[in-house]
N, C-alpha and C positions, 0 to 999 in steps of 0.2 A: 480856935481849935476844932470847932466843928465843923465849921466848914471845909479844914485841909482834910479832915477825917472821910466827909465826904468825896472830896475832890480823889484823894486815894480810892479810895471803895469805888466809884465809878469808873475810876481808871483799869483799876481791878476788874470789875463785871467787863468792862470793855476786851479785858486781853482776854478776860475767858470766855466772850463770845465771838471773839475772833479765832481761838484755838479749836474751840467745838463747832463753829464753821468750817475751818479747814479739816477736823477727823471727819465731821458727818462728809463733807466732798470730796475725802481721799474713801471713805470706805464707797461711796458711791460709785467711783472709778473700778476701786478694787472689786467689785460686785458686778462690773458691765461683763458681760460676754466677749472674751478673747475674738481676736480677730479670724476668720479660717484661712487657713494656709492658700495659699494658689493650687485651683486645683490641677492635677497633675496630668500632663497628655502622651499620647504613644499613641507610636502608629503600627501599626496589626500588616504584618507582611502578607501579601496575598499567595494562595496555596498553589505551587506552578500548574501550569496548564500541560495538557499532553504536546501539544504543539508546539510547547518551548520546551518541553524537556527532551524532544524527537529534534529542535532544532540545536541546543544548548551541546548532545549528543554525536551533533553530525547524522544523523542517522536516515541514512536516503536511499532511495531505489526505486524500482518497479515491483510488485508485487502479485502475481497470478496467484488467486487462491479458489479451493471449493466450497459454496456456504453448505449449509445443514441437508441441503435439497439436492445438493450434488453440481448447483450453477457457477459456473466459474465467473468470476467476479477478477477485475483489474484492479490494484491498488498504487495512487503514488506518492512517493514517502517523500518528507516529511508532510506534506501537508495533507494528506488523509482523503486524498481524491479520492472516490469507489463509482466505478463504475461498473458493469455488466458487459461479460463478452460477448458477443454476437456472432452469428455467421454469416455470409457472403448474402445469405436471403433474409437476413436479419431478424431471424431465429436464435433464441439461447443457449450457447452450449452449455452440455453439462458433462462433468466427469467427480466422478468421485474422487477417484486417486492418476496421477498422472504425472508425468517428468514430461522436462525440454530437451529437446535435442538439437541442436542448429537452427534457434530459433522456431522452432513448431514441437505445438502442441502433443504427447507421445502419450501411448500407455503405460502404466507406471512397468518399472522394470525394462522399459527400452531406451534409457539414457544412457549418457556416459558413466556413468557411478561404477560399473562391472567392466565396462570396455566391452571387449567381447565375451565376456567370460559365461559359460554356463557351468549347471551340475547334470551328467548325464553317464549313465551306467555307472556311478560309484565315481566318477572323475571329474574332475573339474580341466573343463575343454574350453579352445579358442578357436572355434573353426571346426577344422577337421584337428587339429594338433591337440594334445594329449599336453597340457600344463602342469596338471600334479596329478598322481595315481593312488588308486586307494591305500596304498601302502603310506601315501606322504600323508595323507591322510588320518590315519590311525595312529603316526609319528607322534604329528600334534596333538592330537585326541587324548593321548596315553600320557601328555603333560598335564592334564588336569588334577588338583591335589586329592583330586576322587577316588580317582582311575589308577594313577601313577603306578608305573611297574606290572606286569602281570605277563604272561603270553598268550595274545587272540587268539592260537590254536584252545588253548584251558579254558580261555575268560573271552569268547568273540565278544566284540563290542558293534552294534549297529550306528551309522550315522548319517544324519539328515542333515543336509544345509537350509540354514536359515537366512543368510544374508551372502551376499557378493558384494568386494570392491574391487577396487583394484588402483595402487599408486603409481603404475608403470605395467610393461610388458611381464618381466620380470620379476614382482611384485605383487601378487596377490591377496585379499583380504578375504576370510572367510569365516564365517559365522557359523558354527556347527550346534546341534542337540545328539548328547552321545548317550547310546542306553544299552544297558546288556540284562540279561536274565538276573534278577533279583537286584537289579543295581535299576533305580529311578533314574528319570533324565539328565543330564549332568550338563551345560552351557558353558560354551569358549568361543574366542575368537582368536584365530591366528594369524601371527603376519609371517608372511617367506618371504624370504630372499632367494629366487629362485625354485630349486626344491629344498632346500633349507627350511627350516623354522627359525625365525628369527623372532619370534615372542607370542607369548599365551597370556591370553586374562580367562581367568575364570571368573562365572558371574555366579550369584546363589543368590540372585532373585527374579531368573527368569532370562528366556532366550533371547541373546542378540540377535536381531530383525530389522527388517528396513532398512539396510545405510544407504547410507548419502553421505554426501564427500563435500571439500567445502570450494572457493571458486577458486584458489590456486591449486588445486591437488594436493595440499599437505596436509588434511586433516580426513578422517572418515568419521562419522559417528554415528550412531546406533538406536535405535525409537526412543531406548530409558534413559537418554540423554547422556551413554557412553560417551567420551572421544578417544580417539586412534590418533597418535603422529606418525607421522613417514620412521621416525627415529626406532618407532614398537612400543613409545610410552604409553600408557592409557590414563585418562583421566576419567573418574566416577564421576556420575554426576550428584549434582548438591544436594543437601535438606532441604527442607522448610519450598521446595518449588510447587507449585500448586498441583495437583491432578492432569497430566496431560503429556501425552506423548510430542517427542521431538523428530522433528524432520526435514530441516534444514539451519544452514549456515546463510548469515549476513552475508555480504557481499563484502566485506572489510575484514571478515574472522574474526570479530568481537563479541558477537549473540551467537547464540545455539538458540532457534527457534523450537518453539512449543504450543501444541495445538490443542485443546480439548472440545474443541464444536460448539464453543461460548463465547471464548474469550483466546486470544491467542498473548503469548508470550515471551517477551526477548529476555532471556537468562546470559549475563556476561561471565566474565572469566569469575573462577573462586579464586576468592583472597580478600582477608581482612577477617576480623572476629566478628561482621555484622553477615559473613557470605555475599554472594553474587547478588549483583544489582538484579530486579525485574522490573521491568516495564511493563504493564498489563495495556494490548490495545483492545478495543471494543469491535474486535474481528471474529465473526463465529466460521471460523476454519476446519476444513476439514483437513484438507492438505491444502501445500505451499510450495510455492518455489520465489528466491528473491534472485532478481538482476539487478546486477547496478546499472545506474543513470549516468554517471561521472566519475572520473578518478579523482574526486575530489580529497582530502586528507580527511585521514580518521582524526577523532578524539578519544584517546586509551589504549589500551593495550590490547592485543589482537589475541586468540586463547596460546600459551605457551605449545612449543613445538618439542 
């Protein structure tokens, strides 16, 4: 009897040191430190470059501009060539402000932008020819929501031109500052059809000056980055555009160029809820003119007409 008694009891201690074997090695298990996960990878897009987004763009030309010192400097677009103009004795030129006319270098105001157009004794003349008379003049003047109605005999009104274009013979653009006794300066721009008026903007925050026109003749537009279509729309220019006056058109009608003697800027068409694309180049311009290099195809939409 004693000895089954034992033969049990050790068979006993045997299972139950095989059981507390296996908790003590399962909690040992349960106790190691999980395994860590794989760790995770991504890759970080790199921030475009000016040079791919001037190529991504299309965006190309020749570029004459003036730096801070008034040196006219060469640009070619896309690839951001700069070189210095020189002249014949290989001397710098310089101009501050300046237009092209047939290929050479002009003083600003003797390009094509006006055609022939001046302002002289109260009229705007083509030659000797008489294009619109002070009277067509005070037409449009008296459309401004300022002015509107009155008779210049009661209320003379004085007017200064400030800008000239011109989309045709026929077709004049002009930029006025209209003031009369006890009435502040009032700013518009008119388009004729002839001696017609065929449309008025008025501005209230300052004079239309400077146009320039774009490289097919259907657009004008204005320092503050007004634009004119041939049709008489005008489009405002956008928010949020940094500090800087506008002074020319891309060669494709997609930027309105913009200057501030730091940094120059291509502003595209408005549209969408985020506004007009900018491109900021690291051009300290004074003034500008672009020519294209190629009729190569745009990419986007050219400013609406």
């Amino acid at each position: 009897m004693r000895s089954g008694a034992t033969l049990v009891l050790v068979a006993a201690v045997v299972i139950l040191g095989a059981l507390a074997l296996a908790d003590a090695l399962r909690s040992k298990g349960d106790s190691a430190p999980a395994a860590a996960p794989p760790a995770a990878t991504s890759t970080r897009s790199e921030p475009p470059t000016l040079l791919g987004t001037l190529r991504d763009e299309a965006i190309s030309g020749f570029v004459l501009y003036s730096d801070r010192d008034c040196r006219l400097h060469s640009l070619l677009l896309p690839r951001m060539v700069d070189d210095v103009v020189r002249d014949a004795a290989g001397s710098d030129v310089f101009r501050c402000r300046f237009d092209i006319d047939g290929g050479r270098i002009v003083h600003e105001g003797q390009g094509d932008v006006t055609g022939d157009l001046a302002f002289r004794d109260g009229r705007i003349v083509s030659g000797d020819q008489v294009v619109l008379t002070r009277r067509d003049l005070l037409r449009a003047a008296r459309r401004h929501p300022n002015i509107a109605g009155g008779d210049n005999r009661v209320f003379p009104l004085h007017i200064r031109v400030t800008g000239l274009a011109s989309f045709g013979v026929r077709e004049p653009v002009v930029a006025m500052a209209v003031s009369a006794r006890y009435l502040e300066s009032q700013f518009l721009v008119a388009l004729f059809d002839g001696r017609d008026v065929r449309a008025v903007a008025a501005s209230f925050r300052g004079s239309y000056r400077n146009l320039f026109k774009s490289n097919d003749g259907a657009l004008v537009g204005a320092e503050d980055g007004t634009v004119i279509t041939r049709t008489g729309r005008t489009i405002d220019p956008p928010q949020g555009v940094p500090a800087s006056r506008a002074v020319a058109f891309s060669p494709d009608d997609r930027w309105v160029v913009r200057v501030n003697g730091t940094s120059t800027f291509l502003v595209g068409a408005p549209g969408g809820p985020q506004g007009p694309r900018v491109i900021r180049l690291p051009i300290p311009a004074r003034d500008l003119v672009w020519e294209p290099v190629t009729s190569g195809t745009s990419v986007g939409p050219p400013i609406r007409r």
